[in-house]
N, C-alpha and C positions, 0 to 999 in steps of 0.2 A: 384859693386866695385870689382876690378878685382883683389887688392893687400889693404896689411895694410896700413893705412894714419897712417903719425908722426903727432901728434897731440905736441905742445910744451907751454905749462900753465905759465905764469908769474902773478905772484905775489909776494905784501909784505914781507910775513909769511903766516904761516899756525896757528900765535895765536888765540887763542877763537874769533870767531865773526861772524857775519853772512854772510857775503860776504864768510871768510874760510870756513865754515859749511859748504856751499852750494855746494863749492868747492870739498871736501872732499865726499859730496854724491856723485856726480858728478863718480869723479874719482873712488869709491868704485864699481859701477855700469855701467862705460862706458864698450861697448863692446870692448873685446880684440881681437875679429875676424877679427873687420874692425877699430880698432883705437889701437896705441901702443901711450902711454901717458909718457911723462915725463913732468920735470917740473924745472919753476927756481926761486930760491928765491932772496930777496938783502940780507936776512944771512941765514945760516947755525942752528940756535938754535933751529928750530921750525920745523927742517924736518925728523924728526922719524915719525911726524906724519902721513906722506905718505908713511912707512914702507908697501911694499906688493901692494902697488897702482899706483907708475908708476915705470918704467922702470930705470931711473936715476934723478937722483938732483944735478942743478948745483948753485955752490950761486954766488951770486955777489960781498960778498967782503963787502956790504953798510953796517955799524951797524945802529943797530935801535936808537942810540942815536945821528945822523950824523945830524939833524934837531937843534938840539942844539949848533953846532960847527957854526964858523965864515964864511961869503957868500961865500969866495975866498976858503975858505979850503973844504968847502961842495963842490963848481963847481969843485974843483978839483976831487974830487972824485967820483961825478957821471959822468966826463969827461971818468975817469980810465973805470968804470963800466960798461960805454956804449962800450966802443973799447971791452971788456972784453964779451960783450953781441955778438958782431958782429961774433968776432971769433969763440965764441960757436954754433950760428948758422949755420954757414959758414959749420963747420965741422958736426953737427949732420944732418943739410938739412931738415929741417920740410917741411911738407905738411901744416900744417896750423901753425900758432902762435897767441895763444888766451889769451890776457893781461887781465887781473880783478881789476877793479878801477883805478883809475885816473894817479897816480902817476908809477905806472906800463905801464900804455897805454903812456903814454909820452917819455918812455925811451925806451917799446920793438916795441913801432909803427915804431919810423926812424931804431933803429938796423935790424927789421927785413927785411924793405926795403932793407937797404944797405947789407941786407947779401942775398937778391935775393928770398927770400921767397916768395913763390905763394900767400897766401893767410893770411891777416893779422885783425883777427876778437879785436875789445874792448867790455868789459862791464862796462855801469857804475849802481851803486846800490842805490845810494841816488839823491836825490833832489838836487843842485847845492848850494843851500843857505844852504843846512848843512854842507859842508866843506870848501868853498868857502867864504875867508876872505876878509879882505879892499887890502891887497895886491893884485894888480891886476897882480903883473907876472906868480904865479901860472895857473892862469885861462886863460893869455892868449899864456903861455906853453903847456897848453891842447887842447886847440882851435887848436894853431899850429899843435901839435901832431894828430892828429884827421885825417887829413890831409892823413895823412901813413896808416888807416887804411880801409879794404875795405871794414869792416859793423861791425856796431855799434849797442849792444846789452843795451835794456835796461829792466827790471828786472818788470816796471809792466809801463801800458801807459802810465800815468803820466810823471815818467821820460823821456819815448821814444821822450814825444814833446819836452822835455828840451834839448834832442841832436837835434832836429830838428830847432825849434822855436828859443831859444835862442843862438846856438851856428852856426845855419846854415848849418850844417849837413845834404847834401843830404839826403829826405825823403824815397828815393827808395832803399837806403842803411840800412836803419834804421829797428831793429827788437824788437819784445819785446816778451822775453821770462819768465814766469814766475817762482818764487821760488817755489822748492816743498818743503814736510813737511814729514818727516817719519811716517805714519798711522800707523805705530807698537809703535813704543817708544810713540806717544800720540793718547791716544786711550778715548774714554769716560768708560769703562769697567776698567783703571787704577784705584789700590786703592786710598782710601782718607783716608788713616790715617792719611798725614800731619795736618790733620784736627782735629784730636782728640789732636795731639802735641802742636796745635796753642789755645786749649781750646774755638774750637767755637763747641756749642750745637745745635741739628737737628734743632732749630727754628729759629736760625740765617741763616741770607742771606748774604753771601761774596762777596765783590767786589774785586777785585786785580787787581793788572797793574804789570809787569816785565818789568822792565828799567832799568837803572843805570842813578843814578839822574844829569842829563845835562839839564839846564836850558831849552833847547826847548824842554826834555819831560816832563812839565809842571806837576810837580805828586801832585805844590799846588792845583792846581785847582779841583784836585779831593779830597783834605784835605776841601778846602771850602765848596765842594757840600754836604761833609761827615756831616759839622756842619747846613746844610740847613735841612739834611734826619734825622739827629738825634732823634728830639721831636718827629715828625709825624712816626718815624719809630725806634722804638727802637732798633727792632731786626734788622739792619743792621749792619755789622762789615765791615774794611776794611783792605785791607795788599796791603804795599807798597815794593816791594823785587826789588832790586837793587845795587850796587855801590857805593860809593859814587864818584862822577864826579864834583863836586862844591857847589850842592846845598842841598846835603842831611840836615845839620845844619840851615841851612833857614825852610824847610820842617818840621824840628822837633818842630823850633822854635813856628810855627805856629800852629802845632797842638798841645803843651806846651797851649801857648796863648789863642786857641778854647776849650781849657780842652777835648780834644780826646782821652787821652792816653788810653782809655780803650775800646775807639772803633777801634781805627785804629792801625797797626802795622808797623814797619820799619821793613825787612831782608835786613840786608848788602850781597845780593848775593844769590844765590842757585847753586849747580852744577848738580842738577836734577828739572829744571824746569817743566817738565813731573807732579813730587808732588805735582807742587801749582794750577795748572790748575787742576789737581782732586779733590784738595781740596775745590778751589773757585765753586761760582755758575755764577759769570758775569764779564767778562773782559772787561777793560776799558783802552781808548787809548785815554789819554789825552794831547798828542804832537803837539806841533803848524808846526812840518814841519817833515813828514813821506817818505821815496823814494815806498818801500813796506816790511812791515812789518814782517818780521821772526815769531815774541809772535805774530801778530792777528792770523797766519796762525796754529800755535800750539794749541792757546786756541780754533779756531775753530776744528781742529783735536780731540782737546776732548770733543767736544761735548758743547762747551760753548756760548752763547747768547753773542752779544758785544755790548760797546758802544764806540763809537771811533768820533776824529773832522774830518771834512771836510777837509781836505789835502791828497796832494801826493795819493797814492794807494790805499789806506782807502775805498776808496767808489768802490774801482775794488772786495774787499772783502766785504763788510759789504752792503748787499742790506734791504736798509734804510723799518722799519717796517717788516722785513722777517727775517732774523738772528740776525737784530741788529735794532740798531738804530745811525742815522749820525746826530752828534751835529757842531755847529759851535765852534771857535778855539777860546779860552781863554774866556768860558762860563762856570763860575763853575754852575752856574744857570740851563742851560742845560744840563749837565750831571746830577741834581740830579733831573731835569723833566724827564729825561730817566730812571733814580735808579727807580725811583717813579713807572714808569709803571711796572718793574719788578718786588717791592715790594708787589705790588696790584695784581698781578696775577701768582702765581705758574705753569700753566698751559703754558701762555707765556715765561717764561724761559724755558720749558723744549719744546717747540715745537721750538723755535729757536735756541736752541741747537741743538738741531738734524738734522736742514738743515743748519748750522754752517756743522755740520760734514758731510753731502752728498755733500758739493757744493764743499770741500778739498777732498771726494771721486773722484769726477768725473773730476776739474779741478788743481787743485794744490798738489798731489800726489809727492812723488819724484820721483817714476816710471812716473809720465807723464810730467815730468822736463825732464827727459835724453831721454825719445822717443823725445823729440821737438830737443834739441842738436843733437840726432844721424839724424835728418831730417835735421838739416842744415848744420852740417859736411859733408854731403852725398851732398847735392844740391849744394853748395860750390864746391867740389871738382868734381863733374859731370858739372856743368859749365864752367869750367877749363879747361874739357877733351876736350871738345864738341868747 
């Protein structure tokens, strides 16, 4: 490459999430040799956090509470927003424009046609039925939009067919690149003190799941399994750490009802998830609809044995009998026939733990996330040339 490519990032915000995260690696790591990055948000609140990481930030003007206002008041103002995106283009002249999820790829896919852009990449991160409601103008705004763009990234195969298969999305356009995982920040070698805080003793065996409780991450079904392992297994303990999203009071309700409270644990949240993956000895992904999972990829990073359902990406990480084990979806039955093999075998946890941590060694890295980007920003823009 003979010169810097403007590389030009749209999204949301930059708030707490996986999709930002990955975002934020990305940009902390992209090379500065062959890409000069900036970036555009629909507000302004949330972009300190790419303080040092791109070059400029431009916002749209959108507030994050515009999904609340009236249809005509809202068209109006992603009407504004979009003229507002053209011009910005028009003037900074990107080499590439790389939109992240959905509602981002709708708005910078036509802007950056109409502003002449050469090369107009989306990603989507989830499963279609996780954001995708009974309204169907959303989704057939996407569909449309999709349209403008000239390849469409998706985050583990799973998803990849869902731009293909469902949405009909040329397959020869279509890429799937996967999430990486910082192998420093979770490491199996992190301390476990959260563990001495949380009062579980060396004969206890811990289960946990990191979610914020949204009805499709199913965190009852691993409360049920919890009252199946109880008798036969006393020393198991369980921690449920999350949000609450709707269902958390259901969830309590019921392990209230199972008389749990003394095996199983609620955390409203952590900001050092890295602690409870040291803490635990087996992560558990009991969601009925996964795109690819940020927490599996962590708790493998530390070294942790999984059990996780049959959905979405789940089974692109978790190789069934070898790091983990793959249950079917809304089986508490089956998650605590998988507890149960862990239970009975010490040895088994700790040797799928450790190919947990070599397979995010060798495949899911964040260093081998931005080599795959810096291979397609390259071949993109050498395609171009040529």
């Amino acid at each position: 490459m003979s010169s810097t490519a403007k590389i030009s990032y749209v999204i949301g915000s930059l708030a707490t999430g996986g999709a930002e995260r990955q975002l934020l690696e990305l940009l902390s790591r992209l090379d500065r040799s062959r890409f000069d990055a900036s970036l555009v948000l629909f507000d302004s609140k949330t972009a300190s956090r790419a303080d040092g990481l791109v070059s400029q930030v431009f916002s749209l003007g959108i507030p994050a509470t515009e999904n609340a206002r009236p249809t005509v008041h809202r068209a109006a103002v992603i009407a504004a927003a979009f003229g507002r995106l053209v011009r910005h283009f028009s003037r900074l002249r990107p080499d590439i424009v790389h939109a992240i999820l959905p509602t981002a790829c709708a708005l910078a896919g036509p802007a950056a046609k109409a502003a002449r852009v050469p090369i107009v990449i989306g990603s989507r991160r989830s499963l279609p039925a996780q954001y995708r409601t009974d309204d169907r103008l959303p989704a057939t705004v996407e569909k449309f939009s999709m349209r403008f763009l000239d390849r469409m990234l998706g985050n583990s195969a799973a998803v990849t067919r869902t731009i293909v298969a469902d949405d009909g999305y040329p397959a020869g356009r279509a890429d799937t690149i996967y999430n990486g995982v910082d192998t420093e920040r979770f490491k199996p070698s992190n301390s476990r003190r959260w563990r001495d805080t949380m009062g579980w003793r060396p004969e206890h065996v811990v289960f946990g799941t990191v979610a914020n409780f949204f009805h499709y991450k199913r965190q009852i079904d691993l409360v049920v399994a919890a009252a199946q392992l109880r008798t036969p297994f006393p020393q198991a303990r369980f921690v449920l750490v999350g949000q609450d999203r709707g269902t958390m009071p259901e969830v309590r309700k019921r392990i209230s009802e199972l008389k749990l409270e003394d095996v199983i644990t609620c955390v409203p949240g952590t900001a050092t998830p890295e602690d409870v993956f040291a803490a635990i000895d087996v992560y558990v992904c009991p969601s009925e609809t996964e795109g690819f999972s940020n927490v599996l990829l962590e708790a493998m990073a530390s070294g942790k044995p999984l059990i996780a359902t049959d959905v979405g990406g789940n089974t692109e990480l978790v190789r069934d009998g070898s790091n983990g084990f793959i249950v079917p979806v809304r089986s508490p039955g089956s998650i605590a026939d998988a507890a149960a093999r862990f239970l009975n075998d010490a040895a088994l946890v700790a040797a799928a733990g450790a190919r947990s941590r070599a397979r995010v060694e060798q495949d899911f890295s964040v260093a081998r996330m931005v080599e795959r980007y810096h291979q397609l920003y390259s071949d993109l823009l050498n395609d171009r040339r040529n």
